[in-house]
mmCIF file of the N, C-alpha and C atoms, coordinates in Angstrom:
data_MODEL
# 
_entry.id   MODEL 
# 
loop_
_atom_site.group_PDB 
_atom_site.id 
_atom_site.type_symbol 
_atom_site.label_atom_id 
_atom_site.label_alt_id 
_atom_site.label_comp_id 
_atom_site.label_asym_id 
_atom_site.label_entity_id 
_atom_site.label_seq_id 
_atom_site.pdbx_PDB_ins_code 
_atom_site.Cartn_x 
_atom_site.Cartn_y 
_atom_site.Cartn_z 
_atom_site.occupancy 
_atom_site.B_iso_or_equiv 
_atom_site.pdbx_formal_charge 
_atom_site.auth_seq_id 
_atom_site.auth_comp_id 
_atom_site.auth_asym_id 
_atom_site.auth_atom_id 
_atom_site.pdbx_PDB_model_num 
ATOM 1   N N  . UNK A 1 1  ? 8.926  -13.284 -64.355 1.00 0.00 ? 1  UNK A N  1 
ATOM 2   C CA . UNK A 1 1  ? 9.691  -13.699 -63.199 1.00 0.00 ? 1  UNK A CA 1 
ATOM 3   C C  . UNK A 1 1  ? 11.166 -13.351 -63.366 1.00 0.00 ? 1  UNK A C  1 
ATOM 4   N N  . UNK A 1 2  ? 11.624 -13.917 -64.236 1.00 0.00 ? 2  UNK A N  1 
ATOM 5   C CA . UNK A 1 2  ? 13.361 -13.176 -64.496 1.00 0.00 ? 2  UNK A CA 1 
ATOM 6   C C  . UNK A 1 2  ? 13.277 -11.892 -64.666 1.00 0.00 ? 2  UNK A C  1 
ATOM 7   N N  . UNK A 1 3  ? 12.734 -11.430 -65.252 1.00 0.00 ? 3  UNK A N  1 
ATOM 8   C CA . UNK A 1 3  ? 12.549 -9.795  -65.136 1.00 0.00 ? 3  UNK A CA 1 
ATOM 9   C C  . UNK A 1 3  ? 12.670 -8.900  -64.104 1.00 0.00 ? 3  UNK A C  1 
ATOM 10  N N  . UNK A 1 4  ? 12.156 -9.695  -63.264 1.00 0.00 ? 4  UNK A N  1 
ATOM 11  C CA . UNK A 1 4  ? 11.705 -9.024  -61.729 1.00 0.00 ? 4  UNK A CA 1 
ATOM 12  C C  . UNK A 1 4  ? 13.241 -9.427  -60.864 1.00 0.00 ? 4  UNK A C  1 
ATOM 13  N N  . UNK A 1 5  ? 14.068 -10.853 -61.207 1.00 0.00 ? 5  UNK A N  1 
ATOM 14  C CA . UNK A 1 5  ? 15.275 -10.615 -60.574 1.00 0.00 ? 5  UNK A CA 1 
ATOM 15  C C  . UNK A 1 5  ? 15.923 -9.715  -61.077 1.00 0.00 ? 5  UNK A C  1 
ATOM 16  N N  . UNK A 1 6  ? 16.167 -9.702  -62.237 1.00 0.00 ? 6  UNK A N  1 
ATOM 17  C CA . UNK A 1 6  ? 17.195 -8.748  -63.366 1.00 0.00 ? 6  UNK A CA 1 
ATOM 18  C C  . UNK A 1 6  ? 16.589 -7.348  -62.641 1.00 0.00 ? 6  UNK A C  1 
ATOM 19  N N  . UNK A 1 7  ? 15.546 -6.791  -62.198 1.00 0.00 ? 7  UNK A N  1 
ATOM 20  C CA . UNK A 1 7  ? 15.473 -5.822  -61.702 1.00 0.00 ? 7  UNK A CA 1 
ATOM 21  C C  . UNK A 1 7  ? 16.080 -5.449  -59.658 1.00 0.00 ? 7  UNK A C  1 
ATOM 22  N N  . UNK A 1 8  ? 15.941 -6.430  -59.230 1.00 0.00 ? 8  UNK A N  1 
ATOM 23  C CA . UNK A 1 8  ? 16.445 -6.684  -57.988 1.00 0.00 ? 8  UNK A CA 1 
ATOM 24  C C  . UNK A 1 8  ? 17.357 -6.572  -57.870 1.00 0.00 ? 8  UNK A C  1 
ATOM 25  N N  . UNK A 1 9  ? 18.464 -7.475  -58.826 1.00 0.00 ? 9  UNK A N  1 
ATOM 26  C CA . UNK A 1 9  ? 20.061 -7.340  -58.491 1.00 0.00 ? 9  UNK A CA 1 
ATOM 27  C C  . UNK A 1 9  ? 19.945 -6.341  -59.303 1.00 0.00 ? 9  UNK A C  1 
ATOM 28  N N  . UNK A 1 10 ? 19.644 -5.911  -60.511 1.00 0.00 ? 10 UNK A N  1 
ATOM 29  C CA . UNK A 1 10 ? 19.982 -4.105  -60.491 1.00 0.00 ? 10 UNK A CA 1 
ATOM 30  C C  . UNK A 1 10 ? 20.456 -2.879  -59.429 1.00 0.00 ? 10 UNK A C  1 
ATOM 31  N N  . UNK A 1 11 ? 19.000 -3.190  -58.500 1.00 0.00 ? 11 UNK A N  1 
ATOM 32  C CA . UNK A 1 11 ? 18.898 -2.783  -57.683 1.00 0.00 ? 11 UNK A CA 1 
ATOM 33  C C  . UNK A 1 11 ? 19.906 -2.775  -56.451 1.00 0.00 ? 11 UNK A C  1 
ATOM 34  N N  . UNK A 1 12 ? 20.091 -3.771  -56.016 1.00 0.00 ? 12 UNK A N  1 
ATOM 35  C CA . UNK A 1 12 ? 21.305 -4.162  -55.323 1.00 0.00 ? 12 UNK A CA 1 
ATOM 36  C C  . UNK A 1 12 ? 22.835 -4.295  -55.629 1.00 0.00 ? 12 UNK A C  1 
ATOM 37  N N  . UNK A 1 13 ? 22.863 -4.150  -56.674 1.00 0.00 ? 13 UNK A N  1 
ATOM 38  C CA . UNK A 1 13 ? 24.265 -3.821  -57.462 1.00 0.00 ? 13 UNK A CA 1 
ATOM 39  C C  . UNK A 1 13 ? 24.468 -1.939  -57.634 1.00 0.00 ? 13 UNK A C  1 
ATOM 40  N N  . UNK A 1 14 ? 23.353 -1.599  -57.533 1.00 0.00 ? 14 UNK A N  1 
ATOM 41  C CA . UNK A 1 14 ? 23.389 0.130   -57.910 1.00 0.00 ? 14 UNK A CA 1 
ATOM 42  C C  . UNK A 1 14 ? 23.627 0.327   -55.958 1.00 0.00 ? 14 UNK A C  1 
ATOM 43  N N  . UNK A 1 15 ? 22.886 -0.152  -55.089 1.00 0.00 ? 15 UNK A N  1 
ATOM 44  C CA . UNK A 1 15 ? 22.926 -0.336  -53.746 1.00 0.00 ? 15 UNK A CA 1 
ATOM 45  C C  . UNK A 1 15 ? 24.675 -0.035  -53.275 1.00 0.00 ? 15 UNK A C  1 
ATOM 46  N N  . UNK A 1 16 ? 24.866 -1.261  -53.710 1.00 0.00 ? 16 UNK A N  1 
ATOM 47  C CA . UNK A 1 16 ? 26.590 -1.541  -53.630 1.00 0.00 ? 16 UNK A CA 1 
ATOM 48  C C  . UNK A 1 16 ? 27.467 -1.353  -53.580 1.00 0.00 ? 16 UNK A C  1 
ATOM 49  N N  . UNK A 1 17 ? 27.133 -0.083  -54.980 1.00 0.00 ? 17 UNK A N  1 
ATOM 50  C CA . UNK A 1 17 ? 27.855 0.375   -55.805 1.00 0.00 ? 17 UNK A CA 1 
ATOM 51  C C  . UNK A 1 17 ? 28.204 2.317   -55.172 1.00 0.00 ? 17 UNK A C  1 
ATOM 52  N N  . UNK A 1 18 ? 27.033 2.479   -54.386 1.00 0.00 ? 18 UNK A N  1 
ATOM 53  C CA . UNK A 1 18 ? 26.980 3.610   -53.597 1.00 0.00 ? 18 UNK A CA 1 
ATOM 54  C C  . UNK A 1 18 ? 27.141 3.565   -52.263 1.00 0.00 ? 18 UNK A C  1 
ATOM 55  N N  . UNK A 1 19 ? 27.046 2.561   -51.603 1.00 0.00 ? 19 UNK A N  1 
ATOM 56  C CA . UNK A 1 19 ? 27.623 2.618   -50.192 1.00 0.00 ? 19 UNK A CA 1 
ATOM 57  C C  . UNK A 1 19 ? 29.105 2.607   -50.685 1.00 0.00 ? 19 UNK A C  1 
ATOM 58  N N  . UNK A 1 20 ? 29.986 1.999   -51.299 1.00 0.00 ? 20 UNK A N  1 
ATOM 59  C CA . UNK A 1 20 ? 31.305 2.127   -51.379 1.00 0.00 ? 20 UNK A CA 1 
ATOM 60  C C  . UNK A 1 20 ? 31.739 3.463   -51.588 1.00 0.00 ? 20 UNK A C  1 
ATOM 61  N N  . UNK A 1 21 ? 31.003 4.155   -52.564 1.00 0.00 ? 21 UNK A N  1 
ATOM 62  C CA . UNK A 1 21 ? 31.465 5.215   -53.019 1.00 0.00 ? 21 UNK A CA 1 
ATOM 63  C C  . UNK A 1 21 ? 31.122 6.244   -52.097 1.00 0.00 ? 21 UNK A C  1 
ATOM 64  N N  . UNK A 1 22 ? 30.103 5.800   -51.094 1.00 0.00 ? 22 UNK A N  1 
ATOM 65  C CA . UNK A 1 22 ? 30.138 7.195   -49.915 1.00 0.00 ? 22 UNK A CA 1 
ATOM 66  C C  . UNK A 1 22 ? 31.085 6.980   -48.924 1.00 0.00 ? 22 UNK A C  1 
ATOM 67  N N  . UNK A 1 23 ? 31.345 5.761   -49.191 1.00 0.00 ? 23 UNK A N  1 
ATOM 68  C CA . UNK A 1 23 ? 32.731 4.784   -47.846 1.00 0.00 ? 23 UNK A CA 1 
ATOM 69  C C  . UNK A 1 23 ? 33.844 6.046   -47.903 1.00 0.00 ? 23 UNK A C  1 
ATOM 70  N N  . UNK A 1 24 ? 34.438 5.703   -49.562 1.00 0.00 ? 24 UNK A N  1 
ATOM 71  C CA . UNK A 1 24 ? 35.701 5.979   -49.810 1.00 0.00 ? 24 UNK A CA 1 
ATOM 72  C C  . UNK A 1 24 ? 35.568 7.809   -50.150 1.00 0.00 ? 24 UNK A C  1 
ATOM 73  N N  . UNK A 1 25 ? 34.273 8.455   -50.107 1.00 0.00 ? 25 UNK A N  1 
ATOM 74  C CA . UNK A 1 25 ? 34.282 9.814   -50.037 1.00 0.00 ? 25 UNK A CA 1 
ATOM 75  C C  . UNK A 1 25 ? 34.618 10.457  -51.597 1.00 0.00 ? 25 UNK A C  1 
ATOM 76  N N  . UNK A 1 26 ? 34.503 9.366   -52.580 1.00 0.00 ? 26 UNK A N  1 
ATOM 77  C CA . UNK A 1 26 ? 35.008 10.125  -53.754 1.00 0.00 ? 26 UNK A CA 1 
ATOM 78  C C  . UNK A 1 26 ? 33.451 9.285   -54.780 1.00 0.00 ? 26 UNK A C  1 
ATOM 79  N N  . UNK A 1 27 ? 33.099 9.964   -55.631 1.00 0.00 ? 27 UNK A N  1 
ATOM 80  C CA . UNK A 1 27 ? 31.715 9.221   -56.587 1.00 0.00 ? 27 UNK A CA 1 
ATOM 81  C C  . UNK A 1 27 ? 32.044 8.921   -57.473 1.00 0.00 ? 27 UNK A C  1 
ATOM 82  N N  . UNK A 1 28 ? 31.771 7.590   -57.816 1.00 0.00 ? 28 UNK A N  1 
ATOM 83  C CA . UNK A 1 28 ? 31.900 6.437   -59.233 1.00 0.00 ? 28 UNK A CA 1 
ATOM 84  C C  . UNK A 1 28 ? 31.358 7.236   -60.517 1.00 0.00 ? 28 UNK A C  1 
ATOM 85  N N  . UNK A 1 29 ? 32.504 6.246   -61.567 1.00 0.00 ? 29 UNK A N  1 
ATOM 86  C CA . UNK A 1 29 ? 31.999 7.231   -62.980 1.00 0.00 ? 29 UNK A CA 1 
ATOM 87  C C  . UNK A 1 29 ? 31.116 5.509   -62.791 1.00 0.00 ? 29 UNK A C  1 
ATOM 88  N N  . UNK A 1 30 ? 29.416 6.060   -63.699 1.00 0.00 ? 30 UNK A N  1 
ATOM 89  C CA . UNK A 1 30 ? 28.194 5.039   -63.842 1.00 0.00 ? 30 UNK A CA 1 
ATOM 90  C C  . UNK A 1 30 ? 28.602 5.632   -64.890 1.00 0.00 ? 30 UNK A C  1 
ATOM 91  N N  . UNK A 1 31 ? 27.696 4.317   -65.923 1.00 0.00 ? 31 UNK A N  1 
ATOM 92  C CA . UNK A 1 31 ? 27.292 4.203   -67.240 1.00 0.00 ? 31 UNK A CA 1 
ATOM 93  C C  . UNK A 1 31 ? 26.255 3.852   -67.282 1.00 0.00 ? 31 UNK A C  1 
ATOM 94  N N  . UNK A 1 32 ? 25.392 4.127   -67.607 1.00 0.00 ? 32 UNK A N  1 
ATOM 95  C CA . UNK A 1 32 ? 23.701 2.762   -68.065 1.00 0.00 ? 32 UNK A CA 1 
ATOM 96  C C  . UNK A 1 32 ? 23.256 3.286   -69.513 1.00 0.00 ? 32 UNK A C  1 
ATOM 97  N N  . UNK A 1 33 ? 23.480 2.289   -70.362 1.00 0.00 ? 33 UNK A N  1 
ATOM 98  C CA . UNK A 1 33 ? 23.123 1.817   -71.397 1.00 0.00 ? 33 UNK A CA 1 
ATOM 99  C C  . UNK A 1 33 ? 21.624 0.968   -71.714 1.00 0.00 ? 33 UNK A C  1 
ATOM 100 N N  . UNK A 1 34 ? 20.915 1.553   -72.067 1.00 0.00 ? 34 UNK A N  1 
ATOM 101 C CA . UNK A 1 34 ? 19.247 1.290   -72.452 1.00 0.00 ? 34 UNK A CA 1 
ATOM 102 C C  . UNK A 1 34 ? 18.902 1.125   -73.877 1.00 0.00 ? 34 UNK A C  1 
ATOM 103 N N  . UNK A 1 35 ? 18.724 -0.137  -74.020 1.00 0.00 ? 35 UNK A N  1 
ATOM 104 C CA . UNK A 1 35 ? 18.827 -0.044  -75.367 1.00 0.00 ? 35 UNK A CA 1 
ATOM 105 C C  . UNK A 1 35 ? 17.493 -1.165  -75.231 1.00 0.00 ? 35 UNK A C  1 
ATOM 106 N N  . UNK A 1 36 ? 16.455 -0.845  -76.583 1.00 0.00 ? 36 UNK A N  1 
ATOM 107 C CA . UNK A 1 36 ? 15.389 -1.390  -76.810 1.00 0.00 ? 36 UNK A CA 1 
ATOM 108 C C  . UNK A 1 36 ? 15.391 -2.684  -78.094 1.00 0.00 ? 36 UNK A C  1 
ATOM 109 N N  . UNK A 1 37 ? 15.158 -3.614  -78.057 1.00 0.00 ? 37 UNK A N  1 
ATOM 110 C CA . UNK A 1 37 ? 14.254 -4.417  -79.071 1.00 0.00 ? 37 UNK A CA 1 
ATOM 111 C C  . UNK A 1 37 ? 16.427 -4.855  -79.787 1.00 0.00 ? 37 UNK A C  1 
ATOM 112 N N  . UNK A 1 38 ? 17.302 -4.625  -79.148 1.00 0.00 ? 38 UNK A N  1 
ATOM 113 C CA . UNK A 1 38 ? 18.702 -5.075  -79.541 1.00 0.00 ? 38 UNK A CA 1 
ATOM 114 C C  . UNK A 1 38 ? 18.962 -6.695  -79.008 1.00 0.00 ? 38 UNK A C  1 
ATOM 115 N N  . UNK A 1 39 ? 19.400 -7.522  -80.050 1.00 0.00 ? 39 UNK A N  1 
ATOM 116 C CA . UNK A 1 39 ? 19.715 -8.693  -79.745 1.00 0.00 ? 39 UNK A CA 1 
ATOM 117 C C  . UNK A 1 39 ? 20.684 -8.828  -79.306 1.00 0.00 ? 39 UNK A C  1 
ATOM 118 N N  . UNK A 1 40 ? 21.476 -10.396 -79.028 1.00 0.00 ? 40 UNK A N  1 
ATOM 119 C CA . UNK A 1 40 ? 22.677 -10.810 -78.212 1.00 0.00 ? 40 UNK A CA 1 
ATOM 120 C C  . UNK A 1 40 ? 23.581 -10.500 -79.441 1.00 0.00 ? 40 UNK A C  1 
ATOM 121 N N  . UNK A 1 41 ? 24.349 -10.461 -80.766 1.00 0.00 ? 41 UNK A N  1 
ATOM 122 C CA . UNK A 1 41 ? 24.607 -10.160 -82.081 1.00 0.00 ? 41 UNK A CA 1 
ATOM 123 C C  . UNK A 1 41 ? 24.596 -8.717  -82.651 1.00 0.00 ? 41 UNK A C  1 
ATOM 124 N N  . UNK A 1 42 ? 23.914 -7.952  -82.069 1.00 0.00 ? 42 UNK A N  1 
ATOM 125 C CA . UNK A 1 42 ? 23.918 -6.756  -82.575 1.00 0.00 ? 42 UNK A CA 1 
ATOM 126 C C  . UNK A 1 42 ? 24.914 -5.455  -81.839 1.00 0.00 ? 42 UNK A C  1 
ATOM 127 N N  . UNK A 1 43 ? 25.697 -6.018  -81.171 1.00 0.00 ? 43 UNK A N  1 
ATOM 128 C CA . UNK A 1 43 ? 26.527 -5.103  -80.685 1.00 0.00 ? 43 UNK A CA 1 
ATOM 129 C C  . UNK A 1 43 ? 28.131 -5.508  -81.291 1.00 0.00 ? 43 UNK A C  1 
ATOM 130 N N  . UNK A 1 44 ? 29.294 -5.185  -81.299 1.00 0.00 ? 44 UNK A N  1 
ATOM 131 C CA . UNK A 1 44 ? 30.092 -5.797  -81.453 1.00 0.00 ? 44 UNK A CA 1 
ATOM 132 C C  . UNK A 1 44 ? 31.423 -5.260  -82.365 1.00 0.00 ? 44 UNK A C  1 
ATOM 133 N N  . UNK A 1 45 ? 32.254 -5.979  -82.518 1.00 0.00 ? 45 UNK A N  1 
ATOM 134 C CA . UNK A 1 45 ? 33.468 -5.277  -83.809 1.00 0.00 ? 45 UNK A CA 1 
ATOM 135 C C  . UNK A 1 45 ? 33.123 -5.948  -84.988 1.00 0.00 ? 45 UNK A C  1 
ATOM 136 N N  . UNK A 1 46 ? 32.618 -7.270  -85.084 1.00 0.00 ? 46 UNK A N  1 
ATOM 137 C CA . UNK A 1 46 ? 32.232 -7.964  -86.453 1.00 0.00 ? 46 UNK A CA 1 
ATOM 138 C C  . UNK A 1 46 ? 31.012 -7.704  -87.130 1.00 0.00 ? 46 UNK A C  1 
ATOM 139 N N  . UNK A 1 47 ? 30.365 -6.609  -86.644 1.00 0.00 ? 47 UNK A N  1 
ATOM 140 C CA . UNK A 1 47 ? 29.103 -6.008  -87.035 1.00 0.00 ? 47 UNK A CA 1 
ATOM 141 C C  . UNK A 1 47 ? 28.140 -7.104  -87.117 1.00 0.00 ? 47 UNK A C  1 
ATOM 142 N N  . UNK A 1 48 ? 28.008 -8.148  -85.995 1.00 0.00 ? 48 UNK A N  1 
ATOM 143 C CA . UNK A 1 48 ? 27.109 -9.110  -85.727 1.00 0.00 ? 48 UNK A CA 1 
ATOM 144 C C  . UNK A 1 48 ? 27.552 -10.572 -86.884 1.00 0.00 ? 48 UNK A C  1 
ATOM 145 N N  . UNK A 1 49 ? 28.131 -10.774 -87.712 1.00 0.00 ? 49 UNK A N  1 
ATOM 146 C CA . UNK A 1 49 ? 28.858 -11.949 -88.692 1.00 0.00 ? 49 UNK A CA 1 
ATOM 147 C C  . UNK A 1 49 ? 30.356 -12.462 -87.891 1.00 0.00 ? 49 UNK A C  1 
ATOM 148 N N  . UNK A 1 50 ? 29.568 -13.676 -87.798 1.00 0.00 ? 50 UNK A N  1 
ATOM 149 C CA . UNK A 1 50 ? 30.810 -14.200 -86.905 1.00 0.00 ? 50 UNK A CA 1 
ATOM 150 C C  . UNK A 1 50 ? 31.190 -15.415 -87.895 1.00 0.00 ? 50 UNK A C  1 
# 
């Protein structure tokens, strides 16, 4: 079930994110970052030791 929102507002945030950018006639720098089996800790400057 959360899965399926987290995919919706994806969806509607990528939506959003392209009507503006056809508004204003110029295209957004995107990023998407996919990362598998990474915890909340494993990203970071303290190399996850807090």
């Amino acid at each position: 079930m959360a899965f399926g929102k987290q995919i919706i507002h994806s969806i509607l945030a990528i939506a959003t994110v392209l009507a503006v950018a056809s508004a204003s006639g110029s295209k957004p720098n995107i990023v998407v970052i996919l990362a598998d089996d990474a915890g909340y800790a494993d990203f970071g400057f303290t190399d996850g030791a807090l």
